[in-house]
Backbone bond lengths (Angstrom), bond angles and torsions (degrees), N, CA, C in turn:
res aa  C-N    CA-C-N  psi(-1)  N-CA   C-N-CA  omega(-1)  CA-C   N-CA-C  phi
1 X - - - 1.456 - - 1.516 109.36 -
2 X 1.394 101.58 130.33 1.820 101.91 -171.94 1.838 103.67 -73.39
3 X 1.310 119.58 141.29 1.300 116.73 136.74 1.483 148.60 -8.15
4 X 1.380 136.71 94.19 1.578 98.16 -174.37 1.863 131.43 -40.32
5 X 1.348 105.72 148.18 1.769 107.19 -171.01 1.329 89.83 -70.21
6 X 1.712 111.76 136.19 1.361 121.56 -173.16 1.476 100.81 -58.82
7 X 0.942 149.32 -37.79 1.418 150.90 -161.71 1.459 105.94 -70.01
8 X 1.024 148.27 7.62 1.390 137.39 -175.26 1.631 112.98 -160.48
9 X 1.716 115.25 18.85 1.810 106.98 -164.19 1.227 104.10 -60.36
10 X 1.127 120.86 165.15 1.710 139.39 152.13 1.182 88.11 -124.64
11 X 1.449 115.17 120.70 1.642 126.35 160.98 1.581 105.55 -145.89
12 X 1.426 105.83 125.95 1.248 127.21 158.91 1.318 133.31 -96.63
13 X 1.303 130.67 -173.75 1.476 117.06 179.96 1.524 111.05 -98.35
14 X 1.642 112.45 -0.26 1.135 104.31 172.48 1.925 116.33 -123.89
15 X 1.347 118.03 -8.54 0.765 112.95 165.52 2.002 110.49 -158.42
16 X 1.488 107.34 170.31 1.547 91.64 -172.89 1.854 101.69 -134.57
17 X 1.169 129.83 118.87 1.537 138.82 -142.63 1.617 83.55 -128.90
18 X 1.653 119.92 164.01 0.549 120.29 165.73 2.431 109.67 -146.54
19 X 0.985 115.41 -172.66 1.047 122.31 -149.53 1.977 98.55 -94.16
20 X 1.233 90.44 -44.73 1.466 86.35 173.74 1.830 104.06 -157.03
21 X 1.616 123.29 144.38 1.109 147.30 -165.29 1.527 102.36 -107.38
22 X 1.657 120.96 91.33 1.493 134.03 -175.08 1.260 103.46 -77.07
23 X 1.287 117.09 95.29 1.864 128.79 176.52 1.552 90.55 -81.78
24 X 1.342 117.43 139.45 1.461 128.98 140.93 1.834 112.44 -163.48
25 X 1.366 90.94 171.35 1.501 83.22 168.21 1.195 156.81 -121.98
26 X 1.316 141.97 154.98 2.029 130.58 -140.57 1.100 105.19 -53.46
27 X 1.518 118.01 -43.58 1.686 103.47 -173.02 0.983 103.35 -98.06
28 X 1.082 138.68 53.04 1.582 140.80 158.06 1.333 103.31 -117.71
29 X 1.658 128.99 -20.25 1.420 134.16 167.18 1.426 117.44 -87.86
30 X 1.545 101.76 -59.94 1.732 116.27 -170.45 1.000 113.97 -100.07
31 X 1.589 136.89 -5.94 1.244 131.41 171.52 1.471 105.75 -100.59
32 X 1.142 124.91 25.77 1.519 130.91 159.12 1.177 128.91 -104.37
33 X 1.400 106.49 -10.21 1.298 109.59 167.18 1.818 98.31 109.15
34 X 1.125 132.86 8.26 1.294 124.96 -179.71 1.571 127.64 -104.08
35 X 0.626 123.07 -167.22 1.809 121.95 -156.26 1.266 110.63 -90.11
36 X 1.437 131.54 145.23 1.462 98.05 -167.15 1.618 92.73 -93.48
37 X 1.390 134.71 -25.79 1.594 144.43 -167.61 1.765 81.03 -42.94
38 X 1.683 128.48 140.31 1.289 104.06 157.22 1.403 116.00 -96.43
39 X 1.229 124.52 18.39 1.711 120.09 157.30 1.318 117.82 -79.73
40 X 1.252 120.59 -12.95 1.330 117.12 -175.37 1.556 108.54 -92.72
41 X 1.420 89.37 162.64 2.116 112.59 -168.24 1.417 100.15 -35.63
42 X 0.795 126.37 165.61 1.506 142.37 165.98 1.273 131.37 -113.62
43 X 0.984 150.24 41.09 1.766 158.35 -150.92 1.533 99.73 -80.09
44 X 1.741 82.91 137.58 1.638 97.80 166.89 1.559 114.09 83.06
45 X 0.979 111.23 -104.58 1.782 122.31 -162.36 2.166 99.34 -49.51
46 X 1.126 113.63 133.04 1.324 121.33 163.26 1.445 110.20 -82.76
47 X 1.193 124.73 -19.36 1.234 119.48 -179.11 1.885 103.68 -71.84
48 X 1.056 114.71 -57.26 1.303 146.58 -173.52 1.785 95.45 -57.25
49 X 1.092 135.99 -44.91 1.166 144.33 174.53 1.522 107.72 -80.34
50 X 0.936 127.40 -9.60 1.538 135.39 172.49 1.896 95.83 -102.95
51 X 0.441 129.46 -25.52 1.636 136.60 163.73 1.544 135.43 -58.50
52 X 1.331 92.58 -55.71 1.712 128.95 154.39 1.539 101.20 -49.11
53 X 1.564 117.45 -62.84 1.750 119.86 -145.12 1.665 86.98 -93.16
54 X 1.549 130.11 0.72 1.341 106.15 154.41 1.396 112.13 -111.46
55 X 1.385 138.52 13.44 1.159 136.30 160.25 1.801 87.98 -60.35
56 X 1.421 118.14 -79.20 1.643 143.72 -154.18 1.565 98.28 -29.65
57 X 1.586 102.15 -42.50 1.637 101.37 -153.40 1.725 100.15 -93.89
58 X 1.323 106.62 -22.19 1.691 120.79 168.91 1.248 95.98 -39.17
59 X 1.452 113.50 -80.53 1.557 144.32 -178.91 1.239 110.36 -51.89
60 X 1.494 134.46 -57.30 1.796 113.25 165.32 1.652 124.79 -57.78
61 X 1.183 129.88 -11.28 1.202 166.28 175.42 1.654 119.44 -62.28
62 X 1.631 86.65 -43.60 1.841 101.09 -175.92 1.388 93.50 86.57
63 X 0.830 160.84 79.24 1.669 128.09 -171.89 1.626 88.22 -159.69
64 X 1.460 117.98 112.89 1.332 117.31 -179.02 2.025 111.65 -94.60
65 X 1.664 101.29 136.12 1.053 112.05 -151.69 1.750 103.49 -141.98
66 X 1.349 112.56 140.83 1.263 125.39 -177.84 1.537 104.34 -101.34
67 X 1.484 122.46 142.81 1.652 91.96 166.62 1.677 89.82 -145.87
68 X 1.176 119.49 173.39 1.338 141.27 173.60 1.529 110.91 -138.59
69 X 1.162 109.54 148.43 1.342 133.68 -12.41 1.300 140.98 -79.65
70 X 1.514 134.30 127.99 0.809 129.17 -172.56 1.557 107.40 -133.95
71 X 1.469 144.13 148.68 1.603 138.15 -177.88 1.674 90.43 -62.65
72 X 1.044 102.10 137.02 1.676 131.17 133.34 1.292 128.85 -143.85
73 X 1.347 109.00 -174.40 2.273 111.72 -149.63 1.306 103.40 -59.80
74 X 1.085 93.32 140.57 1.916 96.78 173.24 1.381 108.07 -73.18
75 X 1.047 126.55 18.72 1.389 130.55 167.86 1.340 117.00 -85.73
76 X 1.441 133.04 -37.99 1.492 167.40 -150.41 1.171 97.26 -97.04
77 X 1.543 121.96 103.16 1.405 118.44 171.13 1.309 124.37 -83.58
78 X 1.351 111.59 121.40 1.905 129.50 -161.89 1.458 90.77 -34.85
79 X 1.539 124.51 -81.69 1.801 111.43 -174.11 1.148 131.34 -48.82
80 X 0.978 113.03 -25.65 1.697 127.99 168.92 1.561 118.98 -52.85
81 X 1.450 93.51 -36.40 1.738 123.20 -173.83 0.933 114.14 -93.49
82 X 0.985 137.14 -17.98 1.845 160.14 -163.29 1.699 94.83 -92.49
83 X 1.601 95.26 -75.92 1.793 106.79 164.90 1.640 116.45 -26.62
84 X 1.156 103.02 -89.92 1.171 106.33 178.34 1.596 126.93 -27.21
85 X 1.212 118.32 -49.94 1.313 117.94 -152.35 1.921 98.10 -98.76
86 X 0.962 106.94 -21.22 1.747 123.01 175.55 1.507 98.99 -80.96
87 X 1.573 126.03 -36.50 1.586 110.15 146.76 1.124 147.91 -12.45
88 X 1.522 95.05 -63.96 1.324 119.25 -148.67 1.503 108.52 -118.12
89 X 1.729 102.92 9.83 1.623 100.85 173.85 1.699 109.95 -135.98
90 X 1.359 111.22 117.10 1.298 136.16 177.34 1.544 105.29 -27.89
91 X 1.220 147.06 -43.12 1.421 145.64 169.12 1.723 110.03 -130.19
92 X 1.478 87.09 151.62 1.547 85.02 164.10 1.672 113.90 -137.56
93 X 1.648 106.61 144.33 1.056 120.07 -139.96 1.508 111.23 -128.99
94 X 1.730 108.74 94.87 1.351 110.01 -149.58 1.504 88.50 -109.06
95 X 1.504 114.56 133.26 1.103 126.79 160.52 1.644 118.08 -77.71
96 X 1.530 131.70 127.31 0.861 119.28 -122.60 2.123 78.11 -121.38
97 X 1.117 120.15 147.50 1.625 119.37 -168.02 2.079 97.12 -176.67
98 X 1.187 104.37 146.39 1.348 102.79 162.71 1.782 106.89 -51.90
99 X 1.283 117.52 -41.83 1.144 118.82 -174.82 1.584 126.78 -65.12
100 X 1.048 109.88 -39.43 1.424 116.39 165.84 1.499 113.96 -78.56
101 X 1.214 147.29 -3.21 1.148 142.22 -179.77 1.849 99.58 -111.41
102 X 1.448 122.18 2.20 1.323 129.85 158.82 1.474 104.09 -107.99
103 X 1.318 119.99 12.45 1.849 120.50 175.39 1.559 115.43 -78.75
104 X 0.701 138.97 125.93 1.717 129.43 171.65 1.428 119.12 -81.39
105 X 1.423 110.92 -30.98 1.509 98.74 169.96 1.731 108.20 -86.68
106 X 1.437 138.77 -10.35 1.463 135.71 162.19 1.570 105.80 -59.49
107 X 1.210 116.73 -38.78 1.553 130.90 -177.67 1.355 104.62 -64.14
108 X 1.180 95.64 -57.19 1.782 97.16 -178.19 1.853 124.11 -63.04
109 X 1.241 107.93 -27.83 0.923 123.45 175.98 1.422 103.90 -63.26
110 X 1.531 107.87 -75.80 1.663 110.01 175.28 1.254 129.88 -36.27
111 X 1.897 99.74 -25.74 1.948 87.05 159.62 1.209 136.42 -79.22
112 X 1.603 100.15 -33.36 1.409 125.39 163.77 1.554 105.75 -34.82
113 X 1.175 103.92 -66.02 1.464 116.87 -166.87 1.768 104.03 -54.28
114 X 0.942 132.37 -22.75 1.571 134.37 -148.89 1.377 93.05 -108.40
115 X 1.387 111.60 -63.92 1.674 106.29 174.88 1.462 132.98 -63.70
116 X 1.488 100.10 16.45 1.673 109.00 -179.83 1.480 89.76 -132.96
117 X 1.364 133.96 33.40 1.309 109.22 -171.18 1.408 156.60 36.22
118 X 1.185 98.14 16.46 1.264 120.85 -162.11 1.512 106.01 -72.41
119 X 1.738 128.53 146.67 1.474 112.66 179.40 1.620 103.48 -91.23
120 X 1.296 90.98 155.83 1.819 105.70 -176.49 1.005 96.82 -130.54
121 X 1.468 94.19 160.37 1.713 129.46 -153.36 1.431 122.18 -130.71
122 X 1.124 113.19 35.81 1.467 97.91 -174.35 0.998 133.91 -49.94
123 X 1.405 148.16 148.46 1.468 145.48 -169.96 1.794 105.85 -149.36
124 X 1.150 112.22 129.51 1.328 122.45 -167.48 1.422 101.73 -97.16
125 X 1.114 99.57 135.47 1.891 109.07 -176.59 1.667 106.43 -125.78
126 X 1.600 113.49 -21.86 1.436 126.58 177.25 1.488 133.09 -150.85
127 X 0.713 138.20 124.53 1.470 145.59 -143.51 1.712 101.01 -62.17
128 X 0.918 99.78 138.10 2.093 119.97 -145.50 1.225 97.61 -135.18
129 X 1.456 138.40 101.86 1.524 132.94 -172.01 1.980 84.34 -77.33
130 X 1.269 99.78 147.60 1.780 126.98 179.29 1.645 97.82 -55.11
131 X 1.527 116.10 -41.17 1.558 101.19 -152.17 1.956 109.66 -97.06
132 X 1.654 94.15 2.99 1.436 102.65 166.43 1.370 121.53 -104.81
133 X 1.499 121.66 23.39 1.358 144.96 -170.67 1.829 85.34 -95.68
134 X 1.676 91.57 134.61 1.831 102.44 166.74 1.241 111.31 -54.48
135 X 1.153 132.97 166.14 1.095 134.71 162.31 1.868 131.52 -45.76
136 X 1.348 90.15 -41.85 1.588 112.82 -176.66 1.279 98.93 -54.88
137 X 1.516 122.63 -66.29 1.196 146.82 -134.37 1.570 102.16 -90.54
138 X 1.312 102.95 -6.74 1.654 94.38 178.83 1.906 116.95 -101.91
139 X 0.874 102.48 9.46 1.560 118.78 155.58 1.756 114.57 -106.79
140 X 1.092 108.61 16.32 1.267 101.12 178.62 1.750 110.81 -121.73
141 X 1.316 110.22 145.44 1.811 103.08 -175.98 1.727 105.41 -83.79
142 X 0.962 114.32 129.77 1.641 135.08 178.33 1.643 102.75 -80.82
143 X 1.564 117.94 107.81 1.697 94.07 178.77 1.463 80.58 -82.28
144 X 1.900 101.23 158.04 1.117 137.60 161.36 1.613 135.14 -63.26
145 X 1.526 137.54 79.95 1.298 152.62 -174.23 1.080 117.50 -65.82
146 X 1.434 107.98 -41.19 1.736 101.88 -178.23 1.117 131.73 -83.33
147 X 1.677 101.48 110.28 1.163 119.95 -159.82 1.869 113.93 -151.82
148 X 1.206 127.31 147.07 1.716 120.61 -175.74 1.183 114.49 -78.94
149 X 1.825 124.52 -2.62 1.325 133.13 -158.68 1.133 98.54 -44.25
150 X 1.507 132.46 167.38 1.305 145.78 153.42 1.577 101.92 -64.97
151 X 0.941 117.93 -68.77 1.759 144.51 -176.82 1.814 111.51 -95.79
152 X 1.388 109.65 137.44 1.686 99.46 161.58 1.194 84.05 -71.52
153 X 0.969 135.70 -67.59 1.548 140.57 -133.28 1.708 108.45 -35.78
154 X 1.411 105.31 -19.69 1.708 104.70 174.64 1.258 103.96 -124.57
155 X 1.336 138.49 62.42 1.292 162.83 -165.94 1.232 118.30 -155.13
156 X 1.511 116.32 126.24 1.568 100.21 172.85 1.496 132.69 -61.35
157 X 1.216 101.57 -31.34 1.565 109.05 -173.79 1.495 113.82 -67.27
158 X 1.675 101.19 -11.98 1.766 104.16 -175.78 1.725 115.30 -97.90
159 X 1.670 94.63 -31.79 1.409 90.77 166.64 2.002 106.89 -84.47
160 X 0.621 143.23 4.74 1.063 145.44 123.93 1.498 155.31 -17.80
161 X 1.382 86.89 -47.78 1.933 113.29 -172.95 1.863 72.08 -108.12
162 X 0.987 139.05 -46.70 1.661 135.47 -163.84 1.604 88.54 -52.47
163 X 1.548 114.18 -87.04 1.285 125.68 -171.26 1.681 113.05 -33.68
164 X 1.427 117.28 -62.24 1.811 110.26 166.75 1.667 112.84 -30.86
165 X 1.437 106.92 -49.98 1.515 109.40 -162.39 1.688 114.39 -80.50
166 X 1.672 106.91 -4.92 1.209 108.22 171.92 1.844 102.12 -100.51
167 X 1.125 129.82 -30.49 0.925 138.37 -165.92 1.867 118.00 -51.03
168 X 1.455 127.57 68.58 1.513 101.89 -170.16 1.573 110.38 103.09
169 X 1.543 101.92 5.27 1.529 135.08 -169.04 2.006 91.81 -56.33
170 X 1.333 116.33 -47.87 1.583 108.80 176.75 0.959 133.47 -98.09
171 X 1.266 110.84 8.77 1.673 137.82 177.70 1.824 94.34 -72.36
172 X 1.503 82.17 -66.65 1.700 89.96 -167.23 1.815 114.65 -81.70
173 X 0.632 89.44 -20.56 1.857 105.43 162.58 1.410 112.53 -50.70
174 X 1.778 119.68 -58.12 1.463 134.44 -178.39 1.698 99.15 -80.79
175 X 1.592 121.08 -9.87 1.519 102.17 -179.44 1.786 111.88 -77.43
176 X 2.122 91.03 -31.38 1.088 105.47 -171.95 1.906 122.05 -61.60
177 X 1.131 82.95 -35.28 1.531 111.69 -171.67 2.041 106.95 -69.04
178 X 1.143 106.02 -41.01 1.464 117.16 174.15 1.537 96.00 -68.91
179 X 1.282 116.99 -55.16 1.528 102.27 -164.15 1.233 127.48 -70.32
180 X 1.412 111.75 -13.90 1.426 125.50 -173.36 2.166 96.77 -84.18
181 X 1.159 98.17 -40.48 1.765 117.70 177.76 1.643 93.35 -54.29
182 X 1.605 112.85 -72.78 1.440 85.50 -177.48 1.533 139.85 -83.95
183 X 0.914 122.94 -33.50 1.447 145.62 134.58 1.667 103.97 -7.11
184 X 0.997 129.49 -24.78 1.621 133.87 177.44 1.671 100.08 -110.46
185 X 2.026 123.23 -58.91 1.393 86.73 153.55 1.563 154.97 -60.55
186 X 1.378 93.39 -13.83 1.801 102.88 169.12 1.817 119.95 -74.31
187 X 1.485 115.31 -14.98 1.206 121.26 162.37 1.118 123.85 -85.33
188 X 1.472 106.20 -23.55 1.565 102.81 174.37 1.477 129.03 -111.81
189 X 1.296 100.57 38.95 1.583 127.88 158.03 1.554 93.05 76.83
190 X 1.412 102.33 54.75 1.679 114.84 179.09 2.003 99.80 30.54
191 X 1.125 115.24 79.09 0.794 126.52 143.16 1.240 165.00 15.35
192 X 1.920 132.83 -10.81 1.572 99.02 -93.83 2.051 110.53 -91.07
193 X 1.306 108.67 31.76 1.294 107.15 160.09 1.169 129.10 -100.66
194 X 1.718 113.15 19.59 1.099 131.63 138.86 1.572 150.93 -45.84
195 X 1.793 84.83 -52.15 1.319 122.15 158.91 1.320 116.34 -15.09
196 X 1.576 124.69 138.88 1.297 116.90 174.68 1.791 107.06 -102.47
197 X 1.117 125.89 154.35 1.508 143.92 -135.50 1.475 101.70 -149.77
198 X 1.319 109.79 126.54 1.591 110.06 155.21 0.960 131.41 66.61
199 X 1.628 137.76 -134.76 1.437 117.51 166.68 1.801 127.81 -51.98
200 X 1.151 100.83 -43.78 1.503 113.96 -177.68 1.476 97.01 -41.82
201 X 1.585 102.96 -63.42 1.579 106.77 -160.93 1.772 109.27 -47.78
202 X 1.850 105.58 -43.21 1.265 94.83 -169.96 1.754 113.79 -69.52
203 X 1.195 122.33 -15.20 1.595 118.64 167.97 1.472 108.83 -62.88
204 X 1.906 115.91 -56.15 1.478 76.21 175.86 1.706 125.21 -68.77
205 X 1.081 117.03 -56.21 1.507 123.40 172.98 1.853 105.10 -10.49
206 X 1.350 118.11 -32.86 1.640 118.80 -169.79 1.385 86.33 -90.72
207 X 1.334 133.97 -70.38 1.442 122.52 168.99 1.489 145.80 -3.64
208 X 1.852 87.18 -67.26 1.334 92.09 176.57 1.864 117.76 -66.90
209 X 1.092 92.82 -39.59 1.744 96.90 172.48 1.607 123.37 -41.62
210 X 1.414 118.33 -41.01 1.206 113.95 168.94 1.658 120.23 -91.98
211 X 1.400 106.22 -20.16 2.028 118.37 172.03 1.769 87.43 -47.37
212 X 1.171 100.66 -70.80 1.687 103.95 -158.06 1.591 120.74 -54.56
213 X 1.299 94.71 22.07 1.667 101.92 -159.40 1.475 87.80 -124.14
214 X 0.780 109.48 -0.02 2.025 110.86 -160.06 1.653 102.60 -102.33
215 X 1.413 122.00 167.44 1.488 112.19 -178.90 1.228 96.08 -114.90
216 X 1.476 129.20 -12.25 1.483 110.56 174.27 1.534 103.65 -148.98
217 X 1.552 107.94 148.55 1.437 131.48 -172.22 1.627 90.73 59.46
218 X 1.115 92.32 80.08 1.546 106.97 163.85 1.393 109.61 -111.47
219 X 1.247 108.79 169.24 1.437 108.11 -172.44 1.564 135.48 -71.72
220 X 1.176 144.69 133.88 1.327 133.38 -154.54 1.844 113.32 -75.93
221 X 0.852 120.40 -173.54 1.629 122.44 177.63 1.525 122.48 -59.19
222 X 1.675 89.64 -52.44 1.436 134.38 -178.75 1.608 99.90 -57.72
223 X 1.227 107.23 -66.11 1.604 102.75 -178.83 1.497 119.88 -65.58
224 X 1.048 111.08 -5.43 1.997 106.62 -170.34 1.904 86.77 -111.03
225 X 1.085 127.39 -29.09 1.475 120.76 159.90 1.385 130.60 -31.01
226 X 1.721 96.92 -67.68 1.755 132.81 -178.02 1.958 94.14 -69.49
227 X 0.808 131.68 -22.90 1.740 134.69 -179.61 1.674 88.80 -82.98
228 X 1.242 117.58 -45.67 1.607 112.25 -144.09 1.384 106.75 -99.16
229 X 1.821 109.91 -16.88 1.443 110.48 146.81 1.514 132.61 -79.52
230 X 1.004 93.20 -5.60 1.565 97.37 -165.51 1.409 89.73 -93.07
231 X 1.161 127.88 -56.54 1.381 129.96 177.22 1.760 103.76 -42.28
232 X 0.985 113.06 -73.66 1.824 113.99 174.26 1.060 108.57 -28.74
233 X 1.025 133.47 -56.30 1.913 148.37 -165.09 1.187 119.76 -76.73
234 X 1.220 116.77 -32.05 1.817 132.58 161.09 1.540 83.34 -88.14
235 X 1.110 154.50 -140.44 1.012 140.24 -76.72 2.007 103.76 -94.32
236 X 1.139 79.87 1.69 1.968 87.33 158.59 2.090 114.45 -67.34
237 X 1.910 75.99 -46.25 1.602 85.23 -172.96 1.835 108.84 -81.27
238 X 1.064 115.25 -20.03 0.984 118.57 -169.56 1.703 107.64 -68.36
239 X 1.639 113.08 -35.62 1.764 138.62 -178.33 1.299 89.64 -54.04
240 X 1.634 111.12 -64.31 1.423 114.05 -158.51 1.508 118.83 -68.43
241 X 1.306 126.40 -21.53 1.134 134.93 152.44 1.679 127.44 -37.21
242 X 1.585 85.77 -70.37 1.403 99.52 179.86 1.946 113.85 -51.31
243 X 1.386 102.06 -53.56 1.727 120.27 166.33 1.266 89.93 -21.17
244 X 1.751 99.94 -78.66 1.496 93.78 -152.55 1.461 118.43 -84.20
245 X 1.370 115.25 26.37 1.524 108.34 153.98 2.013 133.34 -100.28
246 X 1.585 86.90 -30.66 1.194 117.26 149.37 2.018 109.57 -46.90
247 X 0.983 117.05 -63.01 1.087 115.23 169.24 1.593 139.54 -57.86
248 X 1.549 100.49 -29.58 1.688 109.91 159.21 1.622 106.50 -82.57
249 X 0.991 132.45 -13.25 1.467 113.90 176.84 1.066 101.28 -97.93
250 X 1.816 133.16 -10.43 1.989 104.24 -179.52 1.981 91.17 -81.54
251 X 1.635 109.56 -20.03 1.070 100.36 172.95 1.648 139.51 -62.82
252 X 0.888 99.05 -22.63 1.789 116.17 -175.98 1.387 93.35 -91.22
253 X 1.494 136.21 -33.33 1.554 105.48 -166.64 1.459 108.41 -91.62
């Protein structure tokens, strides 16, 4: 799994998300004969060169991005890894190939991606007959990649996938960001100094009010839970506060 591209991190001290999750698949990179470094030349495969020209435009873009496939420890179990990182990234962004739709970790991802609400992106790099499209994915519009451009960036299909990815860009940013928030108190045996507190809490709390209003990428179970404890828990503490100030002033007079 690659690194986020230095050009775009979001890193915090408690967790590190990124903007978009680059699904494609190995032999659509390395079984073409191309390099695995992704700065380096690209020869041969158009698919593979359509791969490259959305790393470039990711990266001229600012736009910090995870992609797979990439080696990590054989310790790290691929679904486990899939999970995780489809978490923690606001879209996911499947390059679309006979080959990747025979991938199991692109597959896996796309469920990942669906059961977190997450928006997806498909992008076509090779001609994809309609009736071997997942189910999901066939109500969804595929922008169009294949193309000789030097750059998407002067392509319609690239300013295109740009405009989607700006579109609602902090909407889905704050969905990402909640889920990763609770999703860490739900691992850690709900927590509750996990809990969100105070200002924070009231951004999501304003959030969720309009998420739940929406017909798609709405908010998960999990996340309107972690809001609805946190809310209980602050304003538990907030009673007891007040009590006990109320209580030092009948004391002092």
């Amino acid at each position: 799994m690659k690194n986020l591209n230095a050009a775009g991190d979001r890193q915090s001290s408690n967790n590190l998300t990124a903007q978009v999750f680059l699904a494609y698949a190995a032999e659509d990179w390395l079984c073409a004969g191309t390099p695995e470094q992704p700065g380096a030349q690209v020869v041969g495969s158009p698919v593979a060169a359509t791969i490259q020209a959305l790393r470039q435009l990711l990266s001229e873009a600012q736009i910090a991005y995870w992609e797979c496939p990439h080696s990590c420890s054989a310790a790290i179990d691929p679904e486990s890894m899939m999970s995780r990182v489809t978490e923690a990234s606001d879209n996911y962004l499947l390059v679309l190939t006979p080959g990747s739709l025979a991938d199991a970790l692109c597959l896996q991802g796309l469920l990942f991606a669906l059961s977190m609400n997450k928006r997806i992106l498909p992008v076509l790099a090779e001609t994809v007959p309609t009736d071997r499209l997942p189910e999901p994915l066939q109500t969804l519009e595929a922008i169009d990649l294949r193309t000789s451009a030097p750059s998407l960036g002067d392509t319609d299909g690239g300013r295109q996938l740009l405009q989607t990815l700006h579109h609602e860009a902090d909407y889905h940013h704050t969905h990402t960001q909640l889920l990763v928030k609770a999703l860490r108190w739900e691992r850690q045996l709900r927590d509750s100094s996990l809990l969100l507190r105070g200002k924070e809490l009231a951004v999501y709390q304003h959030w969720l009010v309009g998420a739940n209003q929406r017909s798609r990428y709405q908010p998960l179970k999990l996340q309107t839970l972690y809001i609805l404890e946190s809310t209980r828990q602050w304003r538990d503490r907030s009673d007891a506060v007040s009590q006990g100030v109320d209580w030092l002033k009948r004391w002092l007079v």
